[in-house]
PQR file of N, CA, C, O and H, with PARSE charges and radii, in Angstrom:
ATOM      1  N   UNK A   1       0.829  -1.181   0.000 -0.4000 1.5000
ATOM      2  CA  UNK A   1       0.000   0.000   0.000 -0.0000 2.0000
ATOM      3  C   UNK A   1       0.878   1.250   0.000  0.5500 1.7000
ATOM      4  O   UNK A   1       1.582   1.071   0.994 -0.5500 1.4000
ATOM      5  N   UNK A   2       1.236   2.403  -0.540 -0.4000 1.5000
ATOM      6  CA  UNK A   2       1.554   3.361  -0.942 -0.0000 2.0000
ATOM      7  C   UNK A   2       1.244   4.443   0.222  0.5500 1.7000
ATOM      8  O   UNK A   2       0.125   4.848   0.535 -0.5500 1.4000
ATOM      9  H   UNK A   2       0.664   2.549  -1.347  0.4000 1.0000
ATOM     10  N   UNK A   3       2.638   4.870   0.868 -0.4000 1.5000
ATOM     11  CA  UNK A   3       2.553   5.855   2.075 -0.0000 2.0000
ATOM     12  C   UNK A   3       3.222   6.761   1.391  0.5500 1.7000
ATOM     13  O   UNK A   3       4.195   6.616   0.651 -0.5500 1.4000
ATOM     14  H   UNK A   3       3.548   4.541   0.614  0.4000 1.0000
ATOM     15  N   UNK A   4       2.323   8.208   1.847 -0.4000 1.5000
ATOM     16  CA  UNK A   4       2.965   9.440   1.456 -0.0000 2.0000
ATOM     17  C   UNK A   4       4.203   9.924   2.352  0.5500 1.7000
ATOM     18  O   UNK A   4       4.399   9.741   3.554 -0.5500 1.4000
ATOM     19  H   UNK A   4       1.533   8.326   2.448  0.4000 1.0000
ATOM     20  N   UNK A   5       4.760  10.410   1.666 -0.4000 1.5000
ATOM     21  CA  UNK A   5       6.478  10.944   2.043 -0.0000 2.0000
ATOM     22  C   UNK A   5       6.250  12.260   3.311  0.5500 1.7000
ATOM     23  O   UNK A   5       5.474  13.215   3.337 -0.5500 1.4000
ATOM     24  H   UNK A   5       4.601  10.559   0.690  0.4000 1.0000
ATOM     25  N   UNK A   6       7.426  11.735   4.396 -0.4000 1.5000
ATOM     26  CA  UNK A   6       7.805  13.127   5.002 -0.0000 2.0000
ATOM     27  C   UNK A   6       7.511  14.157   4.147  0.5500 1.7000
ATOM     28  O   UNK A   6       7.326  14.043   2.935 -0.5500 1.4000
ATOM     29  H   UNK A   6       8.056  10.959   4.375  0.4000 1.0000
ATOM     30  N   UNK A   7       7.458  15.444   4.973 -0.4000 1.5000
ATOM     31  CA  UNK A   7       7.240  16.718   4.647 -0.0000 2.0000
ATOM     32  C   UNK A   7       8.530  17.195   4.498  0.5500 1.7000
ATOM     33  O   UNK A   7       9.075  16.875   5.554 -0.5500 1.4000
ATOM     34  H   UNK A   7       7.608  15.537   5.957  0.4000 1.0000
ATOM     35  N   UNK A   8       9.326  17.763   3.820 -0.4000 1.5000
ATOM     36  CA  UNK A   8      10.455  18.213   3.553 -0.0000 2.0000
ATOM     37  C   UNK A   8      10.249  20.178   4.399  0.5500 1.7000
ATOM     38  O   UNK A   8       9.551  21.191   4.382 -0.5500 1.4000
ATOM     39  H   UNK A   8       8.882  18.023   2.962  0.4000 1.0000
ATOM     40  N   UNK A   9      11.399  19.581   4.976 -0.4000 1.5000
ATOM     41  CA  UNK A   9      11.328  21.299   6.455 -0.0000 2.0000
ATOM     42  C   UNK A   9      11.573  22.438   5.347  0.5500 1.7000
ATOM     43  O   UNK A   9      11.698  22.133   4.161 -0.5500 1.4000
ATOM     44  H   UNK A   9      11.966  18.757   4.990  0.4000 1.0000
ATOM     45  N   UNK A  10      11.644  24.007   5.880 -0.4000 1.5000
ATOM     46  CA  UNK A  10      11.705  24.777   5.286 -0.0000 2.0000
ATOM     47  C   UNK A  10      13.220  25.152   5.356  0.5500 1.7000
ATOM     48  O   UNK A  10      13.889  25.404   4.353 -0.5500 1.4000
ATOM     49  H   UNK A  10      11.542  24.255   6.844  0.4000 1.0000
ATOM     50  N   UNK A  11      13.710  25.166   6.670 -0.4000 1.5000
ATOM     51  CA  UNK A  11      15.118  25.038   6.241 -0.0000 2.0000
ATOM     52  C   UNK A  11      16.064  23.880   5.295  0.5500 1.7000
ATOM     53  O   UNK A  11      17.286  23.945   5.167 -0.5500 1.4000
ATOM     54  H   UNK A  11      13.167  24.961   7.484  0.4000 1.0000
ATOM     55  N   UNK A  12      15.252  22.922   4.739 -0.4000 1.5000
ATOM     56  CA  UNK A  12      15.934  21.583   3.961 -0.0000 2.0000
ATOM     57  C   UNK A  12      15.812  22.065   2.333  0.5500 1.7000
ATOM     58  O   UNK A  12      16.599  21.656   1.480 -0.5500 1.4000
ATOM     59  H   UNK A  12      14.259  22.869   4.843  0.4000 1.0000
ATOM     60  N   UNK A  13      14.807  22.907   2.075 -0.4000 1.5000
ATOM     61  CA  UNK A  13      14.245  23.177   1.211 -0.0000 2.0000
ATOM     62  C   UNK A  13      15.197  24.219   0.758  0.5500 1.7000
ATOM     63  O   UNK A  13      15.739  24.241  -0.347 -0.5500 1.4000
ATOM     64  H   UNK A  13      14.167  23.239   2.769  0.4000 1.0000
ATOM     65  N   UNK A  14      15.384  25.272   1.927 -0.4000 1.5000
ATOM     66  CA  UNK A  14      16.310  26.630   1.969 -0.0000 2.0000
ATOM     67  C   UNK A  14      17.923  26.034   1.091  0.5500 1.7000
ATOM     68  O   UNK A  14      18.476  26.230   0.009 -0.5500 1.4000
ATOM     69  H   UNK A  14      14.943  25.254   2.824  0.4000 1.0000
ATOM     70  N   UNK A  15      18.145  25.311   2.218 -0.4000 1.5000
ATOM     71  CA  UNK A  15      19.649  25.043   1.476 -0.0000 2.0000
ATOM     72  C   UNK A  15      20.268  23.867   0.519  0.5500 1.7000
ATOM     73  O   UNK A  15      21.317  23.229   0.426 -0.5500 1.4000
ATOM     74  H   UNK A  15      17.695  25.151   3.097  0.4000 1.0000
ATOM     75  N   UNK A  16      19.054  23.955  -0.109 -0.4000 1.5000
ATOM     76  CA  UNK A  16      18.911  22.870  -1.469 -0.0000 2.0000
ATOM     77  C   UNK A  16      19.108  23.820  -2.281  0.5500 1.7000
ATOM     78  O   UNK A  16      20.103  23.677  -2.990 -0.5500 1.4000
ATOM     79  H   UNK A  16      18.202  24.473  -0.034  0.4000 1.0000
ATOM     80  N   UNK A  17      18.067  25.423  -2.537 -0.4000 1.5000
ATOM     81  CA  UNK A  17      18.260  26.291  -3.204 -0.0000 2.0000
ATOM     82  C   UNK A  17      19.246  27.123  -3.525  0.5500 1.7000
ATOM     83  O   UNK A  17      19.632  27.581  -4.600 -0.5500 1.4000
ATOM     84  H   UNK A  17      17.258  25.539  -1.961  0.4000 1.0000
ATOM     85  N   UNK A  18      19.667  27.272  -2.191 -0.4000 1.5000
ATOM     86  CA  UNK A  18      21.100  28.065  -1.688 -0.0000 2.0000
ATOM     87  C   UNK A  18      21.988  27.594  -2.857  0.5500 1.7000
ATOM     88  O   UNK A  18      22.347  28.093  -3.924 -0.5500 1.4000
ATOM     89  H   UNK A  18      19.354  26.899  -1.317  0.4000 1.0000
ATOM     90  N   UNK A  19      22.232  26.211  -2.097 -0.4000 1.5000
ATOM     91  CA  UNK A  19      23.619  25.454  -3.247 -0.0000 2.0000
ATOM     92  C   UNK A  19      22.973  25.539  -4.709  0.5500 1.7000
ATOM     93  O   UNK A  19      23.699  26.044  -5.565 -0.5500 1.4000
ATOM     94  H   UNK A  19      21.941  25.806  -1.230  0.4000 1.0000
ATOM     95  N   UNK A  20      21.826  25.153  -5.067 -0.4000 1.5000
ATOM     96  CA  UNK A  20      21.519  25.501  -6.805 -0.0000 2.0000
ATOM     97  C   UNK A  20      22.142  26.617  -7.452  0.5500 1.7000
ATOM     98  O   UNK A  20      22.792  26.879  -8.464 -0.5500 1.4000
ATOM     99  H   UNK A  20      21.236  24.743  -4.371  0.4000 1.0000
ATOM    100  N   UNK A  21      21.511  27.332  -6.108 -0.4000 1.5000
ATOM    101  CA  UNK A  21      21.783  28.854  -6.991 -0.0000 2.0000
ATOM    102  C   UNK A  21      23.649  29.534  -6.620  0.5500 1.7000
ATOM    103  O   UNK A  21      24.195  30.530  -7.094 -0.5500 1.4000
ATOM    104  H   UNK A  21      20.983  27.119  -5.286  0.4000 1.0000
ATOM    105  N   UNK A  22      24.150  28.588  -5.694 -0.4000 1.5000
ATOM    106  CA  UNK A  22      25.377  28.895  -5.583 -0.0000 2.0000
ATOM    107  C   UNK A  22      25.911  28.196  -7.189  0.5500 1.7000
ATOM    108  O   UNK A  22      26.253  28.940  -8.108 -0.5500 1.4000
ATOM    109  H   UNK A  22      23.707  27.779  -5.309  0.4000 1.0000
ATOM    110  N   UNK A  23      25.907  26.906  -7.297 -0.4000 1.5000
ATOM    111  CA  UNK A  23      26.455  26.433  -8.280 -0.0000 2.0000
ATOM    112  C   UNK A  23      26.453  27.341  -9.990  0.5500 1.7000
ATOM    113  O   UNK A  23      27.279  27.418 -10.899 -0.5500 1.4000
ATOM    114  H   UNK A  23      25.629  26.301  -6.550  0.4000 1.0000
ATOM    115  N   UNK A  24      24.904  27.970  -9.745 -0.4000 1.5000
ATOM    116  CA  UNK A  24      24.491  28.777 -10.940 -0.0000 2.0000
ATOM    117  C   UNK A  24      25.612  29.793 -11.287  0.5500 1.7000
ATOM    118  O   UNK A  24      26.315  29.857 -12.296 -0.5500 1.4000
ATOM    119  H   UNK A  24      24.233  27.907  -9.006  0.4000 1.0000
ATOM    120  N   UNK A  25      25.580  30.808  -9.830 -0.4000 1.5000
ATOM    121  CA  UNK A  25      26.847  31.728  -9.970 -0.0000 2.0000
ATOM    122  C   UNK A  25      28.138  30.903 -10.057  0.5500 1.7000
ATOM    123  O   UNK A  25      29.092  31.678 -10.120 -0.5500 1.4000
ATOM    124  H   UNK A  25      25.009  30.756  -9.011  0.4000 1.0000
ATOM    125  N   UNK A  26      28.397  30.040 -10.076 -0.4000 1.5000
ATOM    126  CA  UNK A  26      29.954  29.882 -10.448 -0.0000 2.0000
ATOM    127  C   UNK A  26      30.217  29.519 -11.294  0.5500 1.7000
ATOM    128  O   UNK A  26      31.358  29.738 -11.701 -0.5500 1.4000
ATOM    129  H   UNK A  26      27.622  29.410 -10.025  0.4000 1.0000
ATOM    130  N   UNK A  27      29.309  28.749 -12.049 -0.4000 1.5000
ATOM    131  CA  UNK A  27      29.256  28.722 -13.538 -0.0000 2.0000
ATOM    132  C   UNK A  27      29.216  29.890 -14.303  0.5500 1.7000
ATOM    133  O   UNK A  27      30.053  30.239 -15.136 -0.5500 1.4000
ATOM    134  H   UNK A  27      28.382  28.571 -11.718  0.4000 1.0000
ATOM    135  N   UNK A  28      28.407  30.353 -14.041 -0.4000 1.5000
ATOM    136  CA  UNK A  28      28.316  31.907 -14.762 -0.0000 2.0000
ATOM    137  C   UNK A  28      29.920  32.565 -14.544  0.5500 1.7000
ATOM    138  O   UNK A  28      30.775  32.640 -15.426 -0.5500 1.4000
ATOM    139  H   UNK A  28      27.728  30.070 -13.364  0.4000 1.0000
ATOM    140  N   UNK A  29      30.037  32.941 -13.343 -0.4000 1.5000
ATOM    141  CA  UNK A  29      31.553  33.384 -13.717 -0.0000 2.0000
ATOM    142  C   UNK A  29      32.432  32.450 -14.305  0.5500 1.7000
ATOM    143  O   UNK A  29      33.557  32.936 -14.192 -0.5500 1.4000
ATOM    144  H   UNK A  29      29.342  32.881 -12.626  0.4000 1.0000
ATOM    145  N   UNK A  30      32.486  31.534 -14.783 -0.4000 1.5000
ATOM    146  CA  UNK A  30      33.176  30.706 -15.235 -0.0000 2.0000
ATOM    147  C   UNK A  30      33.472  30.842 -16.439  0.5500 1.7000
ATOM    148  O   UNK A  30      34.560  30.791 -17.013 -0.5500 1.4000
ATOM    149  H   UNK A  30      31.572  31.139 -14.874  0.4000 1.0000
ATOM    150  N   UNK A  31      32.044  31.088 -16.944 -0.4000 1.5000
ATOM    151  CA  UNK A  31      31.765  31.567 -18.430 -0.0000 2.0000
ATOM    152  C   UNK A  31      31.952  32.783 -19.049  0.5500 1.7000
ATOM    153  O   UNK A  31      31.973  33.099 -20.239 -0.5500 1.4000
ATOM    154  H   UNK A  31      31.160  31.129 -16.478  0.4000 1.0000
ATOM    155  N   UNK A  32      32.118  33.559 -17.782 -0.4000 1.5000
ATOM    156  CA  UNK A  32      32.030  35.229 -17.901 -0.0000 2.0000
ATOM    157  C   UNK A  32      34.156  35.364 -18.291  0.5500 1.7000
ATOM    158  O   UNK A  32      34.737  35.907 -19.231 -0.5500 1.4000
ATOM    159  H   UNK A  32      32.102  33.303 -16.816  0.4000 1.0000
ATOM    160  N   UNK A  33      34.601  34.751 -17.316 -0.4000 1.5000
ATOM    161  CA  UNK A  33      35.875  34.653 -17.362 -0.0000 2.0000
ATOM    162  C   UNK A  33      36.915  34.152 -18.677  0.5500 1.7000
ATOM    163  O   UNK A  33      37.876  34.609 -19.295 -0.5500 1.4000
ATOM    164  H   UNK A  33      34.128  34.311 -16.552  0.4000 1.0000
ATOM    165  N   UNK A  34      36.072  32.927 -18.670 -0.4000 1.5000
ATOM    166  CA  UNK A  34      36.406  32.094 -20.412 -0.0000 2.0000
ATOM    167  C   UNK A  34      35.871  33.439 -21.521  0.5500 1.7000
ATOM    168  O   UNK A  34      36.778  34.125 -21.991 -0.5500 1.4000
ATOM    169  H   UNK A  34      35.291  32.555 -18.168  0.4000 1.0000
ATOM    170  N   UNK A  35      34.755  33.703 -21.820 -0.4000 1.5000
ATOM    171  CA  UNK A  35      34.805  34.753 -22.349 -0.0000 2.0000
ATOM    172  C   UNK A  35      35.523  35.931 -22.528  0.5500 1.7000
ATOM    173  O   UNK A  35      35.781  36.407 -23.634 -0.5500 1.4000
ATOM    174  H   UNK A  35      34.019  33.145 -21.437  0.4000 1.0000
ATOM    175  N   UNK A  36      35.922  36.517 -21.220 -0.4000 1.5000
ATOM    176  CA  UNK A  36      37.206  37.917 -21.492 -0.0000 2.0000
ATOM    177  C   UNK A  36      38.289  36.901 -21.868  0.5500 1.7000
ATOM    178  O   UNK A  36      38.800  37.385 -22.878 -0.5500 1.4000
ATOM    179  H   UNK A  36      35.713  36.130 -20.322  0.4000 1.0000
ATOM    180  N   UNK A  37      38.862  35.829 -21.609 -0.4000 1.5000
ATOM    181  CA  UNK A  37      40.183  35.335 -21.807 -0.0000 2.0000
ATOM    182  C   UNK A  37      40.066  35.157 -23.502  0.5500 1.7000
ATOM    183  O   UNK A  37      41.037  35.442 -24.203 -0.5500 1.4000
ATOM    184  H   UNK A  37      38.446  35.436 -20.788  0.4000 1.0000
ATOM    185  N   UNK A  38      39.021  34.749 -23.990 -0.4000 1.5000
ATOM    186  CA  UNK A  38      39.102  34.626 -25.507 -0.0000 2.0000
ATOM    187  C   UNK A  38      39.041  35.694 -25.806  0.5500 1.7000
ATOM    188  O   UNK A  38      39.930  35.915 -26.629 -0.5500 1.4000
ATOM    189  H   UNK A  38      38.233  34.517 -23.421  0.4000 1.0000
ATOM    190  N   UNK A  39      38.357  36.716 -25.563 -0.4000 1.5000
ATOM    191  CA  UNK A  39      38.557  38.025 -26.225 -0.0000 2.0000
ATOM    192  C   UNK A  39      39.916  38.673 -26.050  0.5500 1.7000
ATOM    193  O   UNK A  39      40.107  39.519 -26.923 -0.5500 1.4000
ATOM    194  H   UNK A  39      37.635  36.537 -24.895  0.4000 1.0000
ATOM    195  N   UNK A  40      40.805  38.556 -25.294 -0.4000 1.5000
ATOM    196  CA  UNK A  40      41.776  39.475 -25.221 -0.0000 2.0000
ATOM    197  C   UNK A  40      42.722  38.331 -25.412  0.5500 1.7000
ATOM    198  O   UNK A  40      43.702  38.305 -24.668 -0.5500 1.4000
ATOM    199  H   UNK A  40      40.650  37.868 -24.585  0.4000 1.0000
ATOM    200  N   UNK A  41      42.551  37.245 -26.427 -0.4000 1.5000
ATOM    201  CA  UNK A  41      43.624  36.029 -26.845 -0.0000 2.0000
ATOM    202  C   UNK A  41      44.393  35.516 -25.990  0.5500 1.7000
ATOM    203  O   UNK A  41      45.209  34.699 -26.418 -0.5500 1.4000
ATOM    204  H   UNK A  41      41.755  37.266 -27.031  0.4000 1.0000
ATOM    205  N   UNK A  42      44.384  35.747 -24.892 -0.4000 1.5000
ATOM    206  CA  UNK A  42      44.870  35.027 -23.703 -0.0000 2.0000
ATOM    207  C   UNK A  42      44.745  33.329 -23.317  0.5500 1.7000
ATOM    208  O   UNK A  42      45.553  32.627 -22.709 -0.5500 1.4000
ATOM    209  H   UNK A  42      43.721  36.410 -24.544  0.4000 1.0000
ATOM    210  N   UNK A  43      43.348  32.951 -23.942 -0.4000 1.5000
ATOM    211  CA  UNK A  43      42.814  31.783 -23.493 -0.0000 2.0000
ATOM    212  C   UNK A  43      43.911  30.627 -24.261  0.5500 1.7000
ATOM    213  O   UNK A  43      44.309  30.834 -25.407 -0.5500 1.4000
ATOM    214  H   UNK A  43      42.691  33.522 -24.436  0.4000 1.0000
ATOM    215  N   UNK A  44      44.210  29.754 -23.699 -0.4000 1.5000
ATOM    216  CA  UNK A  44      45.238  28.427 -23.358 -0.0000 2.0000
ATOM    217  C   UNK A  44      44.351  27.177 -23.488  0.5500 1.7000
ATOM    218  O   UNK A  44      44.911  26.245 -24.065 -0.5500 1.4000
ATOM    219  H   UNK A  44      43.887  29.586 -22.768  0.4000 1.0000
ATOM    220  N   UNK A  45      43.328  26.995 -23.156 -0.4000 1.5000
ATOM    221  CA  UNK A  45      42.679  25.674 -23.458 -0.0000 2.0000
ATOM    222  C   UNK A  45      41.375  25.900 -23.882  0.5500 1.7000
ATOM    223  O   UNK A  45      40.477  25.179 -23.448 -0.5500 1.4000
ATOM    224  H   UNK A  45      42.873  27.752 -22.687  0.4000 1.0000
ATOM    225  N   UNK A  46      41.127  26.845 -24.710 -0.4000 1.5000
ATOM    226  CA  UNK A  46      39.896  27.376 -25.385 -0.0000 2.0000
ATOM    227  C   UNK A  46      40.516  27.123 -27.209  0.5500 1.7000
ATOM    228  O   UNK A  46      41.618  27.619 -27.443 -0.5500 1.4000
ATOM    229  H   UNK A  46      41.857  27.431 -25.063  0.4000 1.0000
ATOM    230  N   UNK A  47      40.044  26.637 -27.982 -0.4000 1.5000
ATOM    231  CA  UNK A  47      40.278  27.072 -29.402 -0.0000 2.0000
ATOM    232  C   UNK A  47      39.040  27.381 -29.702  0.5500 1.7000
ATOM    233  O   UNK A  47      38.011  26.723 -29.552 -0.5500 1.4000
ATOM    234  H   UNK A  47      39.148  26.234 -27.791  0.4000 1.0000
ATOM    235  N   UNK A  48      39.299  28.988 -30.367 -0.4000 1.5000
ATOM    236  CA  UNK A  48      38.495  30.092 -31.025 -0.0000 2.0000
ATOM    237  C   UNK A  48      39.248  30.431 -32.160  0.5500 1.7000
ATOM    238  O   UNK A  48      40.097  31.322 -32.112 -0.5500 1.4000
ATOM    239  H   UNK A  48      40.135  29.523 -30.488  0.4000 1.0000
ATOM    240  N   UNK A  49      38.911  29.550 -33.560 -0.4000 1.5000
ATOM    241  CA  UNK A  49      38.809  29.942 -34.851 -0.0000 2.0000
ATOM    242  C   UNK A  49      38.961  31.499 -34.907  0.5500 1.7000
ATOM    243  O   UNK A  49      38.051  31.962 -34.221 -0.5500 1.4000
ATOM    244  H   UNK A  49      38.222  28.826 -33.599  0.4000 1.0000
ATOM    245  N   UNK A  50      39.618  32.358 -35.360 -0.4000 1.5000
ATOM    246  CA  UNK A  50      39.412  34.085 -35.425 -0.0000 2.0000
ATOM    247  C   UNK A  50      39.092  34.610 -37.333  0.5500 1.7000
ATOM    248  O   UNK A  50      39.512  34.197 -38.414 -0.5500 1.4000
ATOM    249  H   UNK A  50      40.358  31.982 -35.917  0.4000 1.0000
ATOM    250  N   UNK A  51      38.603  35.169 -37.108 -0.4000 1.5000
ATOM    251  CA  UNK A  51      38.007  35.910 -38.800 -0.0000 2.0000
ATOM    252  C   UNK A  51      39.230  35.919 -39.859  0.5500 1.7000
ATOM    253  O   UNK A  51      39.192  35.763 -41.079 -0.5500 1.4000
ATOM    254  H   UNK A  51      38.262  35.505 -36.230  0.4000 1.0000
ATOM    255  N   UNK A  52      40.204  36.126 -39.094 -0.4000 1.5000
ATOM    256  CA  UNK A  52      41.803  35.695 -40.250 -0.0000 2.0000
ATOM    257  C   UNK A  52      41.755  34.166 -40.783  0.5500 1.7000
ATOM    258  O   UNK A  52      41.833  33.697 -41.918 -0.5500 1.4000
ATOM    259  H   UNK A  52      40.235  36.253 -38.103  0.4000 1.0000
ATOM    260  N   UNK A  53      41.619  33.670 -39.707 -0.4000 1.5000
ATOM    261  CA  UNK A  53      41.930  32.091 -40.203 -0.0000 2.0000
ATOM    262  C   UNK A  53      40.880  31.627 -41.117  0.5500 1.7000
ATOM    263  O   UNK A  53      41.013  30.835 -42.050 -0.5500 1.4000
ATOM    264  H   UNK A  53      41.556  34.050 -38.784  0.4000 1.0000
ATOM    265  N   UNK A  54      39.808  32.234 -40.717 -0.4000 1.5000
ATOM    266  CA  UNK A  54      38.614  32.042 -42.053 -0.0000 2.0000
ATOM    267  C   UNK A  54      39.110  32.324 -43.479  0.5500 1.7000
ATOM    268  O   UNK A  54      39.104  31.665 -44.519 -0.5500 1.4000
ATOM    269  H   UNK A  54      39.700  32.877 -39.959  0.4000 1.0000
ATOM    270  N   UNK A  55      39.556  33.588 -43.130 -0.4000 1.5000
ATOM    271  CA  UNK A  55      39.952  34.497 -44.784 -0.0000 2.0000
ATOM    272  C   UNK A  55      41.221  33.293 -45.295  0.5500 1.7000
ATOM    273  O   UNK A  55      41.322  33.187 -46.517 -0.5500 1.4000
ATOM    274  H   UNK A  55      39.561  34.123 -42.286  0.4000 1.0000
ATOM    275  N   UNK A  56      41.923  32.636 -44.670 -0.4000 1.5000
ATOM    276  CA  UNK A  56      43.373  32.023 -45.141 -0.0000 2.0000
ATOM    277  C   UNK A  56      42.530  31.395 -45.715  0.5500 1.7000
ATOM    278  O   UNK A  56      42.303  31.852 -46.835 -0.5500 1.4000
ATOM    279  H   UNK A  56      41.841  32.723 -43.677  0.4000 1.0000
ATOM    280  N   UNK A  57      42.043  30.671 -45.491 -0.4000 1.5000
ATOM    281  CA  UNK A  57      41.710  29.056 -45.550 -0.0000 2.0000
ATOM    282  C   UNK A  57      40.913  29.341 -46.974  0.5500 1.7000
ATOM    283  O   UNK A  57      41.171  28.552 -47.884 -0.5500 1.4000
ATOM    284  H   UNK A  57      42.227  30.300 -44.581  0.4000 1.0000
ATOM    285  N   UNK A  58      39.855  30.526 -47.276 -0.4000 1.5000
ATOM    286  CA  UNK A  58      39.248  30.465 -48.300 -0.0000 2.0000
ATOM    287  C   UNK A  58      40.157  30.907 -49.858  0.5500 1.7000
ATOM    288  O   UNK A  58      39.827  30.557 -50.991 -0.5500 1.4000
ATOM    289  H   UNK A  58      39.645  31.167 -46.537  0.4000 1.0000
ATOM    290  N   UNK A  59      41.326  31.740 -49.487 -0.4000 1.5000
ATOM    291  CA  UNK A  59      42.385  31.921 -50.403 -0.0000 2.0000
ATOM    292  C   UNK A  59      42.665  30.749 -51.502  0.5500 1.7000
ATOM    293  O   UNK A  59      43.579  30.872 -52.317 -0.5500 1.4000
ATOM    294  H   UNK A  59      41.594  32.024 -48.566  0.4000 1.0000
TER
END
């Protein structure tokens, strides 16, 4: 026969969200960071094709 589940507390609930939304922001800067590093050609384990290498290749 099928018993309904504990009630999940409001503080259990709280810091389920917490960490979601922690994880959210660190991804985001993650991405925010990878982004300036490709723009200012810095980036090391990113390959970003650039508008030159297009033009060679069609020569």
């Amino acid at each position: 026969m099928a018993v309904p589940k504990k009630k999940t507390s409001k503080s259990c609930k709280r810091k389920r969200k917490a960490v979601w939304k922690r994880k959210a922001a660190y991804e985001a800067d993650k991405a925010l960071s990878l982004g300036k590093s490709v723009l200012t050609g810095r980036s090391k384990g990113f390959y970003y094709p650039s508008d030159e290498d297009e033009e060679e290749e069609e020569d």
